[in-house]
C-alpha positions as CSV (number, residue, x, y, z in Angstrom):
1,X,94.9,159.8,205.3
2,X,93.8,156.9,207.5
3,X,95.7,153.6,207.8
4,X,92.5,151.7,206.6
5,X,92.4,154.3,203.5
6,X,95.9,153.1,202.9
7,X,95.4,149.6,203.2
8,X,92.7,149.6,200.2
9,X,94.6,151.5,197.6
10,X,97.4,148.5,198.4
11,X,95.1,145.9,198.1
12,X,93.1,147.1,195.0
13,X,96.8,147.5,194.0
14,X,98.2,144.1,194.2
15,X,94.9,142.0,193.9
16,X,94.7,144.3,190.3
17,X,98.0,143.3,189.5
18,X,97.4,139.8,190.3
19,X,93.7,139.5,188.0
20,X,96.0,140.7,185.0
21,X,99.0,138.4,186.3
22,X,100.3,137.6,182.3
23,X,100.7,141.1,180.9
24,X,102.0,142.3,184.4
25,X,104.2,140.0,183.9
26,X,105.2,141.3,180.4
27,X,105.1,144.6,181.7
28,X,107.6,143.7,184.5
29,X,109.9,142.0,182.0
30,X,110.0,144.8,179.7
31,X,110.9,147.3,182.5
32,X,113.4,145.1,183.9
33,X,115.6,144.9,180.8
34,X,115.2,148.2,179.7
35,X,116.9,149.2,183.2
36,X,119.2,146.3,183.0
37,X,120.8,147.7,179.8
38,X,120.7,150.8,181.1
39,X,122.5,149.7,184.2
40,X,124.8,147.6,182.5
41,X,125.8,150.6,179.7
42,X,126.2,153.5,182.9
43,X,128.6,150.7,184.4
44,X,130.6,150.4,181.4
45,X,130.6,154.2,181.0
46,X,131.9,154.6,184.0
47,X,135.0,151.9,183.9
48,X,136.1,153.7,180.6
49,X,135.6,157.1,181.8
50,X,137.8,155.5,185.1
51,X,140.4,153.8,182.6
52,X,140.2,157.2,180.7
53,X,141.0,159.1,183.4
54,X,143.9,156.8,184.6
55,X,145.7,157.1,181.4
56,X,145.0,160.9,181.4
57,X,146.9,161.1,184.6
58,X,149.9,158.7,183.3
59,X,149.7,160.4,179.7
60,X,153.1,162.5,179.1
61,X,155.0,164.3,176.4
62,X,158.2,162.4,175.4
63,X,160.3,165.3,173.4
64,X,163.7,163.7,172.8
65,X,166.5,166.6,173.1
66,X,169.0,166.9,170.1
67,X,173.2,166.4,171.3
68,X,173.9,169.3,170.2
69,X,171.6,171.3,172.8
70,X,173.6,172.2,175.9
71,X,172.8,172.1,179.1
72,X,171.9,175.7,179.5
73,X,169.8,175.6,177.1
74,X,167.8,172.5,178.5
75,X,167.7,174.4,181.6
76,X,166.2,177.8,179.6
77,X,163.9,175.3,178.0
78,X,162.8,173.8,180.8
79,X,162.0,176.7,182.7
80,X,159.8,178.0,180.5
81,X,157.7,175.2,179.5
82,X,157.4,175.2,183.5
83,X,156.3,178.5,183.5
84,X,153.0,177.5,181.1
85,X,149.8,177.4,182.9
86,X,148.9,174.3,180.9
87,X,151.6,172.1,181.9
88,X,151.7,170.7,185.5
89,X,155.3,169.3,185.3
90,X,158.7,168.9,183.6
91,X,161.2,166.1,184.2
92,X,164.4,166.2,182.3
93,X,165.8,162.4,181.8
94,X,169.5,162.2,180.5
95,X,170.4,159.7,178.2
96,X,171.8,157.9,181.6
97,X,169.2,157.4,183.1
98,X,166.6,156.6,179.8
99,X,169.5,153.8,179.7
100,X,168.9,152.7,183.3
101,X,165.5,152.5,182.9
102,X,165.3,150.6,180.1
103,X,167.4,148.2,182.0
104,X,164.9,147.6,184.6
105,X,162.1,147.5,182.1
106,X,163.8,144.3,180.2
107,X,164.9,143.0,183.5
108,X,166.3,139.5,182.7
109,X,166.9,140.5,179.1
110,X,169.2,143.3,179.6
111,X,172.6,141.7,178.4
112,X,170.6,143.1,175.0
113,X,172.5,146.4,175.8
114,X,175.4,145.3,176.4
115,X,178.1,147.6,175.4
116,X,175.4,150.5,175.0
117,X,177.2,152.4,177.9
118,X,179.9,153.2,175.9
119,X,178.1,154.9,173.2
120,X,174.7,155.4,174.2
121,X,172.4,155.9,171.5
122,X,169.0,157.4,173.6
123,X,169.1,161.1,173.5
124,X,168.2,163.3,176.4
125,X,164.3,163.9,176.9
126,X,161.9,166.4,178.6
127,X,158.8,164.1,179.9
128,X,156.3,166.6,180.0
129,X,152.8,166.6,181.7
130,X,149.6,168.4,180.7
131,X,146.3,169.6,182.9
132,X,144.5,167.6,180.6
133,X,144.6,164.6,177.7
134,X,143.0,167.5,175.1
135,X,146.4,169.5,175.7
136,X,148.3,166.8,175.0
137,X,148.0,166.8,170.9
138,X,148.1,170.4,170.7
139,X,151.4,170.7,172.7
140,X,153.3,167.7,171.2
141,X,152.7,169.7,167.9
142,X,153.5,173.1,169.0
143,X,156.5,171.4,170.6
144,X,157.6,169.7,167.2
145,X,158.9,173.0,166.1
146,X,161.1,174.1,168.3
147,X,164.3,173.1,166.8
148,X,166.1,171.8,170.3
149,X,163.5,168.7,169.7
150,X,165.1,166.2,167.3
151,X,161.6,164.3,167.9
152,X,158.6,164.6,170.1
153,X,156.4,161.4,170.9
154,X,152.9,161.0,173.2
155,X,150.4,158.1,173.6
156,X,148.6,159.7,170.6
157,X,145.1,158.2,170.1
158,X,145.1,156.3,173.3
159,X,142.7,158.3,175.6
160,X,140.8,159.8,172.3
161,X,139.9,156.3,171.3
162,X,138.6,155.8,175.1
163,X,137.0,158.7,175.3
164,X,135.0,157.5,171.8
165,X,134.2,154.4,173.3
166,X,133.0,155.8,175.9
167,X,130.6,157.9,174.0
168,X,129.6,155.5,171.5
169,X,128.5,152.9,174.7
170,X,126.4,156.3,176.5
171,X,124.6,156.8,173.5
172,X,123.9,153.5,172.8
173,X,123.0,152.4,176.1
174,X,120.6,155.5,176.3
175,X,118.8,155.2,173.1
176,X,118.3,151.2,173.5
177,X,117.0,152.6,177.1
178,X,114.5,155.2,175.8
179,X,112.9,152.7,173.5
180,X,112.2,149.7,175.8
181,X,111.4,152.3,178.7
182,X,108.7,153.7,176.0
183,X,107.6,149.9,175.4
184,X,107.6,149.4,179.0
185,X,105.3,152.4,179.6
186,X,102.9,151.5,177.0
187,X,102.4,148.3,178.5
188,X,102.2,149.6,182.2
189,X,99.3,151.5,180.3
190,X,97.7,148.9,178.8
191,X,98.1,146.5,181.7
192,X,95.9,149.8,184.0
193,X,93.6,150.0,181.2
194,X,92.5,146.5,181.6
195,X,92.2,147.1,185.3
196,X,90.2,149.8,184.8
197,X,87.7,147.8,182.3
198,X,87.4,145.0,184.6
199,X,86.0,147.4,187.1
200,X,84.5,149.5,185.0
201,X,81.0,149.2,187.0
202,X,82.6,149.5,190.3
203,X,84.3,152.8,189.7
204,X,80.7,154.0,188.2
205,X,79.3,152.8,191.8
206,X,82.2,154.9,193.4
207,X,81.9,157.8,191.1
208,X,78.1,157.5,191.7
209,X,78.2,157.8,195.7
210,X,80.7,160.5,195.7
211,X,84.5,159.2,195.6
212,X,86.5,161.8,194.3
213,X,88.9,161.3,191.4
214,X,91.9,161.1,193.5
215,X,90.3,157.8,195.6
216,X,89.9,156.4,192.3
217,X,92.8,156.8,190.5
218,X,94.8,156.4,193.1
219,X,95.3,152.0,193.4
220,X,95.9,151.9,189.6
221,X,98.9,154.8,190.1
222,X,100.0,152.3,193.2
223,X,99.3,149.2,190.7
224,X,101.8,150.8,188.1
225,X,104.3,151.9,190.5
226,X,104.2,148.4,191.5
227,X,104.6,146.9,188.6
228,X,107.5,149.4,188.0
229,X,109.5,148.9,191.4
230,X,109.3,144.7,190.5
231,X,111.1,145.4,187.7
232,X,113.3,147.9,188.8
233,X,114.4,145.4,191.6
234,X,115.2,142.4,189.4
235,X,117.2,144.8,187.1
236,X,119.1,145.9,190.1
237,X,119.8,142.4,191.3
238,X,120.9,141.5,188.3
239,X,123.3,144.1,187.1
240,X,124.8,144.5,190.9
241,X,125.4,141.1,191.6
242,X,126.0,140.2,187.8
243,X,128.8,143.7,188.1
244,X,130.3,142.0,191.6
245,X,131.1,138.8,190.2
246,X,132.3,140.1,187.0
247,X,135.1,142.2,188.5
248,X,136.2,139.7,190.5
249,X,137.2,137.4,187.8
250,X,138.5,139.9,185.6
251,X,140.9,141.2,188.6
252,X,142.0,137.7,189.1
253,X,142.8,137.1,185.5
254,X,143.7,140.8,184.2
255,X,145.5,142.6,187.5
256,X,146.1,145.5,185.5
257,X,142.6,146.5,184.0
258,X,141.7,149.4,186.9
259,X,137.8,149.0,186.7
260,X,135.2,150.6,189.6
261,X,135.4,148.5,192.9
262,X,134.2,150.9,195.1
263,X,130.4,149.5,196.1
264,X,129.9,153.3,197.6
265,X,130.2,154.4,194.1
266,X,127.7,151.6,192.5
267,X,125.4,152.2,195.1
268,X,123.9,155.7,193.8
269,X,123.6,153.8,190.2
270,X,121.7,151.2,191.7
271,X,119.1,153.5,193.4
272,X,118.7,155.6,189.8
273,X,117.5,152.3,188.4
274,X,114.8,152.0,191.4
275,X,113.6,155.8,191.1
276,X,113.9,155.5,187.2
277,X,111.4,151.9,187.7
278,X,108.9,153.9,189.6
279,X,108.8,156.7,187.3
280,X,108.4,154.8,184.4
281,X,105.4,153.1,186.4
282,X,103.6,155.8,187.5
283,X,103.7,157.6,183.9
284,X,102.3,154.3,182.1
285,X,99.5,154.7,185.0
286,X,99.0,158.2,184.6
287,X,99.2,158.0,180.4
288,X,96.6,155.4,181.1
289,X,93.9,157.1,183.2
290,X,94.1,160.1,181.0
291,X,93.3,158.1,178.2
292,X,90.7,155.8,179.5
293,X,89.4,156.5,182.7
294,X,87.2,158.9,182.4
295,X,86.4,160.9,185.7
């Protein structure tokens, strides 16, 4: 294709775009948020699938030991929960050291216990460690029955209720994204359909002296795509430096939250929302010219 080729379809492109300036502007708009909630409900995904998967990792069995068990059987015990393909670790904790680390957890506090080493109350526990957060339940209540387990505890609803979340905001964020990108194509559509009606006698001309269909069709493809990438790139401005600042304050204020700081991980993201403008661009041009432009 030559350069001067090229340099029409561009032209026809953006001076079409410009003739129909208000309802390119809608049509930019209407692209732009549909991809900024899209944007903003992937992000959010991904934090509480990354908060999810933090607490997965951290999640643990607490199955507090009756005083009568003795320390064979603990041993017997924890061998073969070791032994279980499911489980990844086993950490016996004496009543000792559950008092020692309660200690450190109350820090200032801990005249509380005072007098607790002479008769400790805590029992001895098994902190025990699944592959994965849907183990968890089913082993905390298979574990309930064994009678060396006075009681057996676990962060039960934790992940599950992140995992919902998580879910809930996916589908939410995707079906809010399917209707405005549908709006958005529809008026990509309409915006090429009035291009096409304003020239209307010059495509006849063209049609007339032998362009073929792809010379034709061609600038109002470019003109969607256009009008597509503008509002793919203010969504993407937007949610990216909109995400940047966000974490920043909410690492100042809550250290603890774990959210997605890596930009190398944001980055993919922000280039779906660019391909995801363009393809929502050229299908509104494409819908269009099927309908009304009749070569």
């Amino acid at each position: 294709m030559k350069l001067k080729t090229v340099r029409y379809y561009f032209r026809e492109a953006f001076l079409s775009v410009i003739r129909n300036s208000w309802i390119s502007v809608a049509s930019i708009g209407v692209v732009a948020v549909s991809l900024l909630i899209l944007g903003s409900s992937l992000l959010l995904v991904m934090n509480a699938n990354n908060i999810a998967a933090n607490l997965e990792s951290s999640l643990e069995i607490s199955a507090f030991l009756r005083d009568e068990t003795t320390p064979d059987e603990i041993q017997d015990l924890e061998n073969k929960l070791a032994g279980r393909p499911e489980i990844t670790s086993v950490v016996f904790v004496s009543k000792e050291q559950a008092l020692e680390e309660m200690k450190e957890n109350l820090n200032a506090q801990e005249d509380i216990l005072a007098g607790l080493e002479e008769k400790n109350p805590l029992p001895n526990t098994l902190r025990i460690k699944t592959a994965t957060a849907e183990q968890v339940a089913s082993l905390a209540a298979e574990l309930q029955m064994y009678d060396q387990f006075d009681e057996v505890r676990y962060g039960q609803g934790i992940v599950e209720k992140m995992m919902a979340l998580s879910k809930w905001v996916r589908t939410a964020g995707l079906v809010t994204m399917v209707l405005l990108g549908i709006a958005a194509i529809f008026l990509i559509a309409t915006t090429i359909r009035l291009s096409v009606y304003a020239r209307r006698k010059e495509i006849s001309i063209m049609k007339f002296l032998g362009a073929t269909n792809l010379f034709v069709q061609l600038p109002f493809i470019l003109e969607g795509m256009m009008l597509g990438l503008i509002g793919s790139l203010l969504a993407v401005a937007i949610v990216y430096f909109g995400y940047i600042s966000l974490i920043d304050k909410i690492q100042l204020s809550l250290p603890f939250v774990r959210l997605i700081t890596d930009r190398a991980l944001i980055k993919p993201l922000m280039e779906l929302l660019l391909l995801t403008g363009l393809l929502i661009g050229a299908t509104g041009s494409l819908i269009s010219m099927r309908r009304f432009l009749k070569t």
